[in-house]
C-alpha positions in Angstrom: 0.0 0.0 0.0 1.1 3.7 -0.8 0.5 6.6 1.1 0.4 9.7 -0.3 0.7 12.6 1.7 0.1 16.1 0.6 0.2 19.6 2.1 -2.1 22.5 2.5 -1.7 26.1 2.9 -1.3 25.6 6.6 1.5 23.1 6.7 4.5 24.1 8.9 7.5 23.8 6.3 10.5 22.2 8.6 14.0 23.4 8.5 15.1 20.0 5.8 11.4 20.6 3.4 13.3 24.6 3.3 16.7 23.6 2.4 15.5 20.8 -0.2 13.1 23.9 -1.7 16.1 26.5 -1.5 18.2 23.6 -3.3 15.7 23.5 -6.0 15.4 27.1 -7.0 18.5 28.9 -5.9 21.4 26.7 -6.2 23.5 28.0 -9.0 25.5 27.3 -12.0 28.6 29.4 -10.6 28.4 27.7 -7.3 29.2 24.5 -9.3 32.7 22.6 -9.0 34.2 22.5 -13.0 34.5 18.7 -12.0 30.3 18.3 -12.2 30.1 21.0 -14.8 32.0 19.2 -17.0 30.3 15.4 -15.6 26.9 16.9 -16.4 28.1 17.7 -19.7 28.8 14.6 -20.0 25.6 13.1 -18.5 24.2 15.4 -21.5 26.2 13.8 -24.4 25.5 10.4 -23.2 22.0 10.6 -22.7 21.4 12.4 -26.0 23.9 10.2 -28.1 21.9 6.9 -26.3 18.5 8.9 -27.1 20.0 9.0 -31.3 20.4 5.5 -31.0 16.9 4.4 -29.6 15.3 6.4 -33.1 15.9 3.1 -34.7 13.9 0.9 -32.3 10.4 -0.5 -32.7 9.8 1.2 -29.0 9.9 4.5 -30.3 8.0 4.2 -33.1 4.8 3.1 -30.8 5.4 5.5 -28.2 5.7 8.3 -30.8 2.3 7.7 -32.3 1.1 6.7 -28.6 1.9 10.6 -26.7 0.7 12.5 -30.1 -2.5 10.3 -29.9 -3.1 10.3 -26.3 -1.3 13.4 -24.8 -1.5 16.0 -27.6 0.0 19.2 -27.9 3.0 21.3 -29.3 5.8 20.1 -27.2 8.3 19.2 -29.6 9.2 14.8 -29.0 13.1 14.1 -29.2 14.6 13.8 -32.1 11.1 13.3 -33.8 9.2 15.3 -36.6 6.2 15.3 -34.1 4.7 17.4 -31.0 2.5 16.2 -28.3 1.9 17.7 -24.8 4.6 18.4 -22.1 3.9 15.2 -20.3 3.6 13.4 -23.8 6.9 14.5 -24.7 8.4 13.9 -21.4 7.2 10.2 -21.6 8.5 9.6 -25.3 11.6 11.3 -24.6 12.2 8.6 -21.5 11.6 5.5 -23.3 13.7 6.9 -26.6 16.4 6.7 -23.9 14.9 3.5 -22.5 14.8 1.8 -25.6 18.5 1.0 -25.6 19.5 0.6 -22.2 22.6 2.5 -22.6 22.2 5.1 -20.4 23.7 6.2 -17.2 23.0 4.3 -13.7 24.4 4.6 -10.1 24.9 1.8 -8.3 23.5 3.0 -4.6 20.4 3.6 -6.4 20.1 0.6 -8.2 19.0 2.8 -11.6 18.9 5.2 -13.9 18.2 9.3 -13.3 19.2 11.1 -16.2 16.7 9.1 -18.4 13.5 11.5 -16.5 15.6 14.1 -15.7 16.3 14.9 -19.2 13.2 14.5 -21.0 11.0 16.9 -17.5 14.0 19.2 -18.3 13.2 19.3 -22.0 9.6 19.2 -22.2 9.7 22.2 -20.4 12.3 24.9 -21.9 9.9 25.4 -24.8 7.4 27.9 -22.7 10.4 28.2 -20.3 13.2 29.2 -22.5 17.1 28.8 -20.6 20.2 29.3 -21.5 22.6 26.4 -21.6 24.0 27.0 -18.0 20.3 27.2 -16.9 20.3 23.9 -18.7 23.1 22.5 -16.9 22.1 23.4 -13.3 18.9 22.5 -13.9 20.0 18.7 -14.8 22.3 18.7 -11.9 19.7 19.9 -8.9 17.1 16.7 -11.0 20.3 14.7 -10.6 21.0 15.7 -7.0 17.3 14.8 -6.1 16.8 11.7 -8.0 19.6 10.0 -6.5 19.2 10.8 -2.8 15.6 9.9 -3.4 16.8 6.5 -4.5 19.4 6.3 -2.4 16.9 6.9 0.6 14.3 4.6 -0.5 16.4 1.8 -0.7 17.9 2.3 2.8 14.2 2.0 4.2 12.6 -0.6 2.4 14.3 -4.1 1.7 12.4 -4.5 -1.4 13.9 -3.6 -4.7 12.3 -0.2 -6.1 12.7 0.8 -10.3 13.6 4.2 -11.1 9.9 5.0 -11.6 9.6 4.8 -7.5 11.8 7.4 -7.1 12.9 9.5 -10.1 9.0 11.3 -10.1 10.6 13.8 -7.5 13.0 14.9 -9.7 10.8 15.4 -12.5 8.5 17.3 -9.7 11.7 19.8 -8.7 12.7 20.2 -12.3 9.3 21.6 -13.3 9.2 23.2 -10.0 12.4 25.4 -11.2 11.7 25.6 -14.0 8.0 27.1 -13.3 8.6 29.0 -10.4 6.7 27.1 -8.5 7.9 28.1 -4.9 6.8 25.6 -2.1 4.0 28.1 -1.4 1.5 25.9 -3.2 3.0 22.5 -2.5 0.1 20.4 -2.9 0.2 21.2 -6.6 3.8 20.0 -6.3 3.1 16.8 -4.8 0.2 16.1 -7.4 2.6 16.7 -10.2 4.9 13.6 -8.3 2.3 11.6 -8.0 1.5 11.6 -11.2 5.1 11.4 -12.8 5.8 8.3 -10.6 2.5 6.9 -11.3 3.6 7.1 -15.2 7.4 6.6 -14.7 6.3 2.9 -13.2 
């Protein structure tokens, strides 16, 4: 069984739910070591090079028609002469990564981040236009989220747990950012998880 919790407008915020909210919107791309500048770049190559690749597989082809039939809009999908909605293009762009099974893991979390991370961050810079070290930071703090997420839920539940379980929050905090959506309204924020790790599953 899963509980959900959410918060109203009355919720005491505690000193951690702050911090993890000022982590979200204000960390910075010149507070950055060069040493994850340059492994997010990386992260960046990789996942797009791996997202290439999965153009030729049968996967894409059904999810491509799948988003522009069921989640339409004009979100522009990866690497694909087609729009659909920002969720629509979100999911496509994480199973064109899927598809191959190249991408990026970390072992403590027992999966993948960048293949949600990516995709939130993209579907989004269409009506919320960044520059590339926007970019960058962006896919770091998603990073930074996804794998303590995963990291945590693994430490408290002996059961094994896909990236789906936990890589909804940082889809959550990158739209978050990338919306301006400040923790003043965070039961919208915890619908949008919800809903991300209901799909990511």
């Amino acid at each position: 069984m899963t509980t959900q919790m959410t918060l109203d407008s009355n919720t005491q915020t505690t000193p951690r739910h702050d911090a993890c909210l000022d982590f979200i919107h204000n960390l910075s791309f010149e507070s950055l070591p060069d040493t994850v500048i340059q492994q997010a770049k990386i992260c960046l190559l990789d996942l797009l090079g791996v997202a290439a690749a999965g153009q030729s597989t049968r996967l894409s082809r059904i999810m491509s028609g799948f988003v522009q039939s069921q989640y339409p809009g004009d979100i522009p999908l990866l690497f694909e002469g087609a729009t659909a909605s920002a969720c629509g293009s979100a999911l496509y762009g994480a199973m064109l990564i899927d598809s191959v099974d190249a991408h990026d893991g970390q072992v403590l979390t027992k999966g993948h981040v960048g293949v949600t991370v990516l995709p939130a961050l993209l579907s989004q810079i269409c009506a919320n236009p960044v520059d590339g070290k926007e970019l960058l930071t962006t896919l770091v703090m998603g990073y930074e989220i996804a794998t303590r997420a995963g990291i945590a839920l693994h430490a408290t539940a002996d059961d094994y747990h896909t990236s789906g379980a936990w890589n909804g929050l940082a889809a959550a905090a990158v739209v978050a950012r990338l919306r301006g959506l400040d923790g003043r309204k965070p039961g919208k924020l915890s619908a949008v998880q919800s809903f991300m790790a209901r799909a990511a599953r």
